[in-house]
C-alpha positions in Angstrom: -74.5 171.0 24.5 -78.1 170.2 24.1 -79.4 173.3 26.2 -77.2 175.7 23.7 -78.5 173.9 21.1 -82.5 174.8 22.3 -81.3 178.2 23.4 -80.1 178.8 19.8 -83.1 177.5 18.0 -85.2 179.0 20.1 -83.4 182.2 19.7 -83.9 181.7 15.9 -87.6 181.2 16.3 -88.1 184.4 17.9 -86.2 186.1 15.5 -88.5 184.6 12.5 -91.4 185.9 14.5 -90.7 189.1 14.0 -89.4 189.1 10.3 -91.6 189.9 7.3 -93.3 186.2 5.9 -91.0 184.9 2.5 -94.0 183.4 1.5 -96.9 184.7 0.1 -100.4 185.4 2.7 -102.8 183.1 1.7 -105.6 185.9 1.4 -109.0 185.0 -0.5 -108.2 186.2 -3.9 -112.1 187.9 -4.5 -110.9 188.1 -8.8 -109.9 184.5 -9.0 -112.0 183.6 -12.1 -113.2 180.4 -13.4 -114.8 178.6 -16.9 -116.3 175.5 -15.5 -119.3 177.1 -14.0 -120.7 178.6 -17.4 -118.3 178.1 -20.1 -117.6 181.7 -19.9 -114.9 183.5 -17.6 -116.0 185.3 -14.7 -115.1 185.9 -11.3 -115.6 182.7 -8.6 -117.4 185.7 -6.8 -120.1 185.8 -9.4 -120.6 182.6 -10.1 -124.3 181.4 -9.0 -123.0 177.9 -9.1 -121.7 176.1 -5.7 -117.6 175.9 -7.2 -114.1 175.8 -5.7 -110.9 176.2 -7.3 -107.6 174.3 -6.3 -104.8 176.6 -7.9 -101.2 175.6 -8.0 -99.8 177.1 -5.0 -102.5 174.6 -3.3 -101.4 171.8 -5.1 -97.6 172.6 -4.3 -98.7 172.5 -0.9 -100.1 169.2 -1.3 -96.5 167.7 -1.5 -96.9 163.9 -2.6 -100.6 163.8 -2.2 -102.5 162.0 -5.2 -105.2 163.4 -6.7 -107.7 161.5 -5.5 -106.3 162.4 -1.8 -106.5 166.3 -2.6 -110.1 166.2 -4.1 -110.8 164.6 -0.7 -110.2 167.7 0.8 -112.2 169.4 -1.0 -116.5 170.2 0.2 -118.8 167.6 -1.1 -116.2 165.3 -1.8 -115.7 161.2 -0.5 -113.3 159.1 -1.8 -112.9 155.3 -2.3 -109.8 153.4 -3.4 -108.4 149.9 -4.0 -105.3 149.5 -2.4 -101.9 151.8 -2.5 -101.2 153.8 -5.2 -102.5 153.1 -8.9 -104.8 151.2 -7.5 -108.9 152.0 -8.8 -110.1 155.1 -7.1 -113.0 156.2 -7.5 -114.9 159.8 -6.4 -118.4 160.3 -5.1 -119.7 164.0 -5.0 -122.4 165.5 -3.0 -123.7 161.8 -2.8 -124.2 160.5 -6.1 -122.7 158.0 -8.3 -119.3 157.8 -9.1 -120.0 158.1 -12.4 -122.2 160.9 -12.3 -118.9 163.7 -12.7 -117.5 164.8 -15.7 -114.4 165.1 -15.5 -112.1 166.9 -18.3 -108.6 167.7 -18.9 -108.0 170.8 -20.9 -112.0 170.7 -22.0 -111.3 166.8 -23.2 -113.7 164.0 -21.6 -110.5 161.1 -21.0 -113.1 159.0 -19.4 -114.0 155.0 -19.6 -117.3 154.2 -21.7 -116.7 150.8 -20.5 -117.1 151.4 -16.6 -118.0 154.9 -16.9 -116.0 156.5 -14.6 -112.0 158.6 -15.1 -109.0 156.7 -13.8 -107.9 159.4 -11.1 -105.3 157.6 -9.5 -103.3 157.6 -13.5 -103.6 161.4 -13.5 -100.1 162.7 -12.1 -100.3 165.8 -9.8 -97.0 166.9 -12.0 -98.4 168.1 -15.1 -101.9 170.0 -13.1 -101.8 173.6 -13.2 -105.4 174.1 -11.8 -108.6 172.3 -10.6 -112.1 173.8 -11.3 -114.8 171.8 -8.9 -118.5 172.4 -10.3 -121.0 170.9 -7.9 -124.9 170.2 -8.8 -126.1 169.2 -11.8 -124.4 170.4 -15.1 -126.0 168.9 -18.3 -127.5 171.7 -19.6 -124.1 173.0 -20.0 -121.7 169.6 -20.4 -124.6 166.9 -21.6 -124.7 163.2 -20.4 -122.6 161.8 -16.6 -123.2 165.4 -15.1 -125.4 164.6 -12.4 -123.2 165.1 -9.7 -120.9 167.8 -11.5 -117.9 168.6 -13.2 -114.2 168.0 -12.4 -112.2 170.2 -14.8 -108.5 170.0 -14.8 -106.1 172.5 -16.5 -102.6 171.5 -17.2 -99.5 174.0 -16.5 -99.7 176.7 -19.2 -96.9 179.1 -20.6 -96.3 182.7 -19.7 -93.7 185.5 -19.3 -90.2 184.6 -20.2 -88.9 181.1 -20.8 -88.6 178.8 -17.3 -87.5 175.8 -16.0 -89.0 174.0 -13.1 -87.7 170.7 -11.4 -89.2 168.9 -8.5 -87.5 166.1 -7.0 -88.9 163.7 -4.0 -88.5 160.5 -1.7 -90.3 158.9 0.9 -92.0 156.1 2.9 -92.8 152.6 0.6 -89.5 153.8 -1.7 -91.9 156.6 -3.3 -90.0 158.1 -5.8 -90.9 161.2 -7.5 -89.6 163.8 -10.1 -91.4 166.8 -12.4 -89.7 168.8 -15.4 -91.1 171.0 -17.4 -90.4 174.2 -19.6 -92.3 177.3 -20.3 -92.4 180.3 -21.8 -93.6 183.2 -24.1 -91.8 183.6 -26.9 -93.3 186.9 -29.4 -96.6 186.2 -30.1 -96.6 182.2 -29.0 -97.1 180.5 -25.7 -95.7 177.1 -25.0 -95.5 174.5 -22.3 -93.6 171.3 -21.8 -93.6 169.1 -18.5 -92.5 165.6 -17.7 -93.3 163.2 -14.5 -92.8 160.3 -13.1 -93.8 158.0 -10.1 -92.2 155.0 -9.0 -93.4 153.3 -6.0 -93.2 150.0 -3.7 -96.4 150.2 -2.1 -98.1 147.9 -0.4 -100.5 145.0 0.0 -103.7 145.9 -1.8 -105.4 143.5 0.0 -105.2 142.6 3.5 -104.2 139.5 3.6 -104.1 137.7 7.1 -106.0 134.9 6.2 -104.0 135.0 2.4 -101.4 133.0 1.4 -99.7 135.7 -0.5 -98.6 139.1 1.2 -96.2 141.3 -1.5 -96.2 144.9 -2.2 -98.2 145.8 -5.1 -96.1 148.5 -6.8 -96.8 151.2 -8.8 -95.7 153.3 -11.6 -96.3 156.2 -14.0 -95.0 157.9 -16.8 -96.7 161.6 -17.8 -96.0 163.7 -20.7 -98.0 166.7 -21.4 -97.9 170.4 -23.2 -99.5 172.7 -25.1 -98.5 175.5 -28.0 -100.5 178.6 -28.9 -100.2 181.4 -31.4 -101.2 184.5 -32.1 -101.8 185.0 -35.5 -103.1 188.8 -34.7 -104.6 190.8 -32.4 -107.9 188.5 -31.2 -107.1 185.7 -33.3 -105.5 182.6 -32.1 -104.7 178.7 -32.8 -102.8 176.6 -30.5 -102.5 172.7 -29.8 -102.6 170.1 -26.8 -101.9 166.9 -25.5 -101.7 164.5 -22.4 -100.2 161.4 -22.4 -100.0 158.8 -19.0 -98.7 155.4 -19.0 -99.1 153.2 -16.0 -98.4 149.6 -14.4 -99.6 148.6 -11.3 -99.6 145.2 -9.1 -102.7 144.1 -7.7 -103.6 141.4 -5.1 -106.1 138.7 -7.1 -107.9 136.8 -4.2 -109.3 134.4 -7.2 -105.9 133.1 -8.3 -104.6 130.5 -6.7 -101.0 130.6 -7.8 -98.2 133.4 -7.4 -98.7 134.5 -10.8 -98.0 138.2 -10.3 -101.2 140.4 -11.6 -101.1 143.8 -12.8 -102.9 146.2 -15.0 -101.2 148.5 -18.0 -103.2 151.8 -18.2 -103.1 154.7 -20.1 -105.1 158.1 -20.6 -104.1 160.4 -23.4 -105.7 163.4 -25.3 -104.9 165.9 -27.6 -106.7 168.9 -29.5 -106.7 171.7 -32.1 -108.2 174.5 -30.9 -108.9 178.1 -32.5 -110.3 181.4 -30.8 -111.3 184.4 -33.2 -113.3 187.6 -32.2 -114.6 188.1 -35.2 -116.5 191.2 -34.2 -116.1 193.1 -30.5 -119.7 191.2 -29.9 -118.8 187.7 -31.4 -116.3 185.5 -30.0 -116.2 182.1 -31.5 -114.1 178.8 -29.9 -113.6 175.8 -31.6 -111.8 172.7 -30.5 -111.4 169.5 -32.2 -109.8 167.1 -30.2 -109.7 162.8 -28.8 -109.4 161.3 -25.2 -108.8 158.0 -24.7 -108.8 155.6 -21.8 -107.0 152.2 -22.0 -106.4 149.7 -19.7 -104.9 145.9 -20.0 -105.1 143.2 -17.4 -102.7 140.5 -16.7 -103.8 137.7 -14.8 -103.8 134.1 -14.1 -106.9 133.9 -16.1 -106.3 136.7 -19.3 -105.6 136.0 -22.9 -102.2 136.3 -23.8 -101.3 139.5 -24.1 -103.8 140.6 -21.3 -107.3 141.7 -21.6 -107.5 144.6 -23.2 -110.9 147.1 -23.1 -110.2 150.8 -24.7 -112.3 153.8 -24.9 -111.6 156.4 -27.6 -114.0 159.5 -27.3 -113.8 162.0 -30.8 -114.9 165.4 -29.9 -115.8 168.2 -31.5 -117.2 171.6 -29.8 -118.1 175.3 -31.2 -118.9 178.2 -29.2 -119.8 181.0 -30.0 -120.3 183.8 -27.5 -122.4 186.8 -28.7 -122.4 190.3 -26.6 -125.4 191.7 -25.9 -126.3 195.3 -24.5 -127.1 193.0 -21.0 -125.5 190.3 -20.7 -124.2 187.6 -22.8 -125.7 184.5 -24.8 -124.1 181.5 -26.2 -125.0 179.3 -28.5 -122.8 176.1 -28.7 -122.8 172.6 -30.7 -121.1 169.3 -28.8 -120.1 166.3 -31.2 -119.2 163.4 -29.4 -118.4 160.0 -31.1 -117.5 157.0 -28.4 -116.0 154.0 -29.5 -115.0 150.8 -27.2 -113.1 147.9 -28.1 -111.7 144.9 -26.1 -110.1 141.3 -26.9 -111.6 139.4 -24.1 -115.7 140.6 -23.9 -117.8 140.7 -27.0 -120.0 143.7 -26.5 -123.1 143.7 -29.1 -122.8 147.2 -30.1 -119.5 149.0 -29.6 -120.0 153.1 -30.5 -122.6 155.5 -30.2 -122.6 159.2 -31.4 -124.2 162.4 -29.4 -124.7 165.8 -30.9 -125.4 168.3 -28.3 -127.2 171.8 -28.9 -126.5 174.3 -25.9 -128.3 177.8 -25.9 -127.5 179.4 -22.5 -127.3 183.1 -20.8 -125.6 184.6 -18.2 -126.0 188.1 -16.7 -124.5 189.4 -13.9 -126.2 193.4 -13.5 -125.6 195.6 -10.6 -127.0 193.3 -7.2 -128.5 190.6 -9.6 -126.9 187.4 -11.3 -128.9 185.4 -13.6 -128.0 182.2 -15.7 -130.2 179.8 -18.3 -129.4 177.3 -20.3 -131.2 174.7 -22.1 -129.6 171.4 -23.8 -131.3 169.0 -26.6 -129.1 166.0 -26.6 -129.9 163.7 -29.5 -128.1 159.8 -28.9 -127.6 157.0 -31.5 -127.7 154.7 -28.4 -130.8 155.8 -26.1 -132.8 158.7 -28.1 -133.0 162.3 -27.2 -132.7 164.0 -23.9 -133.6 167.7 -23.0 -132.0 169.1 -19.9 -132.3 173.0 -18.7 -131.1 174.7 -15.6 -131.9 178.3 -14.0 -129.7 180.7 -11.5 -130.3 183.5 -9.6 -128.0 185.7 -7.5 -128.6 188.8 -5.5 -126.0 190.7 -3.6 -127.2 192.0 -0.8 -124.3 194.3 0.3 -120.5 194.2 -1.0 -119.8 190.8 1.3 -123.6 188.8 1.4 -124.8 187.6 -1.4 -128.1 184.3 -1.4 -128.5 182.3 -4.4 -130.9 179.6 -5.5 -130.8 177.2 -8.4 -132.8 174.6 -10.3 -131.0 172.2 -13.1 -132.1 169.4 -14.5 -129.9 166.1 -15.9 -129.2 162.6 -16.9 -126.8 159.9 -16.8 -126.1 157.5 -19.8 -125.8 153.6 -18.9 -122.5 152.7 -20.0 -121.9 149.9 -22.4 -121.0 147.5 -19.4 -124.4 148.5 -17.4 -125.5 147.4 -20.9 -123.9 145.0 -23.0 -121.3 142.8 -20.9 -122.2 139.3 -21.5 -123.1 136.7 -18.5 -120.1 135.6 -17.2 -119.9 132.9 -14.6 -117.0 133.7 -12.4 -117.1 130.7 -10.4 -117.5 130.6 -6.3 -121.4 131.0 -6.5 -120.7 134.7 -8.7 -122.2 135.7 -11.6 -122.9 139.0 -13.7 -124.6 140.4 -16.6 -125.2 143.6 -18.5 -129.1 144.8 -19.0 -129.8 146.1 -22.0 -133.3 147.5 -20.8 -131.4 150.2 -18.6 -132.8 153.7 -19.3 -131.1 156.5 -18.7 -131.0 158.1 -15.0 -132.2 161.7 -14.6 -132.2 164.1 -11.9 -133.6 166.9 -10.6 -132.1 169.3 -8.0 -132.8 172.4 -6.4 -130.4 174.0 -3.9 -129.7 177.8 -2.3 -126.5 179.3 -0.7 -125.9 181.6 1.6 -122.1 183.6 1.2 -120.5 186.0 2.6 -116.5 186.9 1.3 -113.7 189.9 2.0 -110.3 189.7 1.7 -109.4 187.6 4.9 -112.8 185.5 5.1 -114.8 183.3 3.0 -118.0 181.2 4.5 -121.1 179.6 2.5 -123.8 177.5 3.5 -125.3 175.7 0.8 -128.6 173.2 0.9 -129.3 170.9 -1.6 -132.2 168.0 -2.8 -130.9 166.0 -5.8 -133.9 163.3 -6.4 -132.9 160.5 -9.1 -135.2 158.9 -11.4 -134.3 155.4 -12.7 -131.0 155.3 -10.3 -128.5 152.4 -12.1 -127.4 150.4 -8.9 -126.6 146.9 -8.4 -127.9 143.6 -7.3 -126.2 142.1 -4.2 -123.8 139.1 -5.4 -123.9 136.2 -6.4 -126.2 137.5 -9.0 -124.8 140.8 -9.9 -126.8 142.8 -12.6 -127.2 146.5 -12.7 -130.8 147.4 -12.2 -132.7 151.4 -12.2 -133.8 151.4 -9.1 -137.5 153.3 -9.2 -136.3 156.9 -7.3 -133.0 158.0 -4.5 -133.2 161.2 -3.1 -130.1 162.9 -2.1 -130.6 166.1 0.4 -127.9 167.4 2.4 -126.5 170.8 3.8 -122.7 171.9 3.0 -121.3 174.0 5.0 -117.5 175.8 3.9 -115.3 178.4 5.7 -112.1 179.9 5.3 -110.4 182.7 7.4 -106.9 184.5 7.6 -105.7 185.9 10.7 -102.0 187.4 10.4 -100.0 184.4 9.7 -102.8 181.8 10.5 -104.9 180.3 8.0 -108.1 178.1 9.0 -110.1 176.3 6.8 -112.7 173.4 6.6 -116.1 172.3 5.5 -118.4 170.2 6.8 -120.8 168.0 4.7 -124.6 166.4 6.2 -126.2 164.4 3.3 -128.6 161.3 3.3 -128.2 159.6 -0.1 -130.6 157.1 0.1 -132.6 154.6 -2.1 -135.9 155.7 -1.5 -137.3 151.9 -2.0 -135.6 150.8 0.6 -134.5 154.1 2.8 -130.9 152.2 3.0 -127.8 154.3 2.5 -126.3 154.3 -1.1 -122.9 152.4 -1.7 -119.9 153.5 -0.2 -121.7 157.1 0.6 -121.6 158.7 4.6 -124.3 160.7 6.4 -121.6 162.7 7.5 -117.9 164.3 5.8 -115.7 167.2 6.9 -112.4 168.2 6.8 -110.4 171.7 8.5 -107.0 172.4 8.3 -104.7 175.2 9.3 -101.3 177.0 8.0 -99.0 179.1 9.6 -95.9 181.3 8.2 -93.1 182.1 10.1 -90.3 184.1 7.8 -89.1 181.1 5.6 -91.0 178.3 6.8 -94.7 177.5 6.5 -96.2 174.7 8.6 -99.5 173.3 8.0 -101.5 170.2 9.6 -105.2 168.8 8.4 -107.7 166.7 9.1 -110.3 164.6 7.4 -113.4 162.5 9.0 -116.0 160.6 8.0 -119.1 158.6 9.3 -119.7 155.0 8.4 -120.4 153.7 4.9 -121.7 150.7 3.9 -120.1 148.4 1.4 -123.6 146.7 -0.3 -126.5 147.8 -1.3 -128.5 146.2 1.7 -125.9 147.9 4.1 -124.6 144.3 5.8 -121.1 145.1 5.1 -120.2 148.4 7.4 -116.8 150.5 7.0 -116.3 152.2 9.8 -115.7 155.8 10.4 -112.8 157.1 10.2 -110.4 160.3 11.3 -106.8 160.9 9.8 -104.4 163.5 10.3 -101.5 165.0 8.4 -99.1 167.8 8.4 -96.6 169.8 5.9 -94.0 171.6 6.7 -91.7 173.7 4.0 -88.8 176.3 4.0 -87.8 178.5 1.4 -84.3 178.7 1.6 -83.8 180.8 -1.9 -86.1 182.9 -4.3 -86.6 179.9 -6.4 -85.4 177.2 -3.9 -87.6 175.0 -1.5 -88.1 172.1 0.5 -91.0 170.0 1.8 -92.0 167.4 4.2 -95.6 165.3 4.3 -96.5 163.5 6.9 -99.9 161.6 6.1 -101.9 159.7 8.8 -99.6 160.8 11.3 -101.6 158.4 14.2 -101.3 155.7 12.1 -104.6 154.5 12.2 -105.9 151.7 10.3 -109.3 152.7 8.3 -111.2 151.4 4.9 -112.0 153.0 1.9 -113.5 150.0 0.0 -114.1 145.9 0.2 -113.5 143.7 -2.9 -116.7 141.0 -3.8 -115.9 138.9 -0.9 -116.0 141.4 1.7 -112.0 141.5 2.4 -110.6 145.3 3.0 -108.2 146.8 1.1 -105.6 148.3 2.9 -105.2 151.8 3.3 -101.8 153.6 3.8 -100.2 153.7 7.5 -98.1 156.7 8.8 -95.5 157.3 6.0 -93.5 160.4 5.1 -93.0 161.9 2.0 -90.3 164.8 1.1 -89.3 166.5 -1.8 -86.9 169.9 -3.3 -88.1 171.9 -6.0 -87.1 174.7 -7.9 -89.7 177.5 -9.5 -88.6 180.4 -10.6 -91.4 183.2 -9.8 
């Protein structure tokens, strides 16, 4: 019975071999075009900036990843988490801080002004349409944080004729998963609505051998998000937006010495107005008046009743106006950006500051030559003015080789906790305390790239050195205090590459950095000398089968690099069929060897634990 059984499936396997693929060739698609790199659209091809794209076929090939696991992925990229899922997560790019990366939803900052950084890990996968990844320094364009770059993330947009889309999944830790959403066209307006949710067991956050407690720390999310636009007439439209995430997860409190059960409330939300008029065939104006808010409420043994509540709203407003010229174009563009933080349990001595940003920037791409310049004046109620600038040029040297170089300035604003959180004894010999004296970090970076694309390969070689003035780090406990250290220097050499064969796919990049603090030459926080990650796809008729890998050197969990995290290598593999048009099934398998690695330590030096080999698999119906 079992040999039939092998003959038939082997018989079927042949038979797929020589069938036509169901789903689509991953090909390099040369007119995938971008905003994130200049503010204007234009081709990923002719952008003089280092930037990747993550579209939505990617991230349905993801399956249950989060989106701090598919970033990982990405060139230039480590991660860093807390525990399962919900847990803090946190992104370092091309070496620098994790707070040096804007990141924006829909052209919204939804970030924390408290800790300065985006809760990732409350950003469902279900409602992103497509991920932008800017890397280098970007304030000339997007003002304070952009150090390291920008994150931008588009949610799912309407088009063609009205759809519904439904993804259901299940898998290892009692993950459960689901996505709805409906979109459309209908005469002259556009619309989108989608729903999600996450409910998982988990696990410990902690590893707790020596612990007294040892429960799962669940997790859960609720998303919401859409979007509505009209035409009003021919170059003249208005639309609206919003996000909306509510989360709750369970966290492992080494301080509390009771079972009371701790947990965090989170939510992220935004919302806009936004009008585009071509007034003229030379004069296209965008405005968008919008908020982004980050909230978050702890529940502990030791919180106020209620929990401890800190909350960042963020008011924005931004014009732009893009102006036509007989070579090339120039904008001209004012950001207004109000921050206001509030909590029940810290008394911060000032609690809002206002920035009004002026942007004049140009961007020409002519025959074999590419050029972009920009210049920013950033004027701060909190820290005084700031002028940034940043200059690009491309040459192509034949339709595949192109070289680039680039030079951009930018700067980092402390955030009110670098700042203004009051000493607090925490008992145990710990203490910490805000500095008011912090000054702004700024940095300047050169890099060059060499690129070569066609339809079936893609490979780059990029070199950068990012040095930091006034770098905010921290004092080794027990006395904690954030502290500009007097320069780091971040150099390293990125290599990507991506090639289709037939069926195959191959991909991977490989990042060598040395983020250091140049005081001491010791490696920064949490950052590794060396990063890569390859992967490789393969259709056969209805199926498509995929595995990946992802490495990393050893990191260091303190500034004077006593507390090592070893390196570490995982693997995973997908697998999904297309049994209909519209119909099709998927199965994740993550850290397939089951290996036991770290991504962070909490103050005392205790690991959080990372997932083990767990499999995740999920149904969903698109309709193309």
């Amino acid at each position: 019975m079992k040999k039939s059984r092998i003959k038939l499936m082997s018989a079927s396997l042949i038979g797929l071999a020589f069938t036509t693929p169901t789903f689509a060739a991953e090909n390099i698609n040369l007119e995938d075009v971008v905003v994130t790199a200049s503010r204007l659209p234009q081709t990923r091809e002719a952008a003089i900036a280092d930037v990747s794209v993550i579209d939505a076929e990617e991230i349905q090939r993801a399956g249950q990843s989060t989106l701090v696991e598919l970033l990982a992925r990405q060139p230039g990229i480590e991660i860093t988490s807390s525990g399962g899922a919900g847990t803090i997560s946190s992104i370092f790019m091309r070496g620098t801080n994790s707070g040096h990366v804007v990141v924006l939803i829909d052209g919204l900052r939804v970030d924390s002004a408290t800790l300065g950084s985006t809760a990732f890990e409350n950003l469902p996968m279900g409602q992103i349409d497509r991920i932008e990844i800017l890397r280098g320094p970007a304030s000339s364009l997007y003002g304070q944080d952009a150090i390291g770059g920008v994150i931008q993330i588009f949610t799912k947009q309407g088009s063609g004729g009205v759809k519904f889309s439904v993804n259901l999944g299940y898998g290892s830790y009692n993950t459960k998963r689901a996505d709805i959403g409906i979109s459309g066209n209908v005469r002259d307006t556009r619309f989108a609505l989608n729903a999600s949710s996450l409910d998982t067991n988990s696990f410990s956050a902690i590893n707790t051998k020596n612990k007294d407690y040892n429960d799962n720390d669940a997790n859960r999310n609720l998303a919401f998000s859409g979007n509505v636009t009209h035409q009003i007439e021919t170059g003249h439209e208005i639309g609206f937006q919003f996000l909306h995430s509510d989360g709750r997860v369970h966290f492992d409190n080494p301080y509390n010495f009771s079972n009371f059960d701790s947990r965090s409330d989170s939510k992220q939300y935004s919302f806009a107005l936004f009008s585009k008029n071509q007034f003229t065939n030379y004069w296209l104006s965008k405005v968008r008046i919008g908020e982004g808010a980050d909230e978050s409420r702890t529940f502990d043994q030791y919180s106020l009743q209620g929990g401890d509540l800190f909350k960042t709203r963020q008011f924005q407003l931004n014009w732009q106006n893009d102006f036509k010229l007989p070579v090339g174009v120039l904008t001209l563009m004012y950001d207004g950006l109000l921050q206001k933080v509030k909590s029940n349990s810290t008394n911060y001595t000032v609690k809002e500051r206002d920035n009004d940003g002026f942007v004049a920037s140009y961007l020409l791409d002519y025959e074999a030559h590419s050029l972009q310049l920009g210049a920013r004046h950033d004027s701060n109620s909190q820290f005084g003015s700031n002028n940034t600038s940043s200059l690009g040029y491309g040459y192509r040297i034949d339709p595949n080789w192109r070289v680039t170089a680039s030079y951009g300035r930018a700067f980092k604003a402390p955030t009110f906790n670098d700042l203004y959180w009051p000493f607090t004894d925490y008992g145990f010999g710990y203490s910490y305390a805000g500095n008011p004296n912090l000054n702004p970090e700024k940095s300047r970076n050169v890099e060059a790239s060499l690129r070569y694309q066609d339809i079936n390969t893609s490979a780059s070689i990029t070199a950068f050195h990012n040095r930091i003035e006034d770098l905010i780090s921290y004092n080794d406990l027990p006395a904690g205090m954030p502290i500009n250290i007097n320069q780091a220097t971040i150099k390293g050499v990125s290599l990507n590459a991506n090639q289709h064969i037939g069926n195959f796919n191959f991909g991977g990049s490989v990042d060598i950095q040395s983020p250091r603090d140049d005081k001491t030459d010791k490696l920064l926080v949490r950052r590794a000398n060396r990063h890569a990650n390859a992967n490789i796809s393969y259709i056969l008729g209805d199926w498509r089968f995929g595995a990946e890998t992802i490495a990393s050197s050893v990191r260091y969990n303190n500034a004077s690099n006593t507390k090592s995290m070893d390196g570490y290598a995982l693997l995973n593999a997908t697998v999904d069929y297309k049994f209909t048009k519209d119909w099709s099934i998927q199965a994740r398998a993550n850290n397939i060897l089951d290996k036991e690695y770290v991504l962070g330590m909490d103050f005392g030096g205790e690991a959080y634990n990372t997932p083990g080999a767990n499999l995740f698999v999920n149904i969903r119906y698109q309709p193309e």
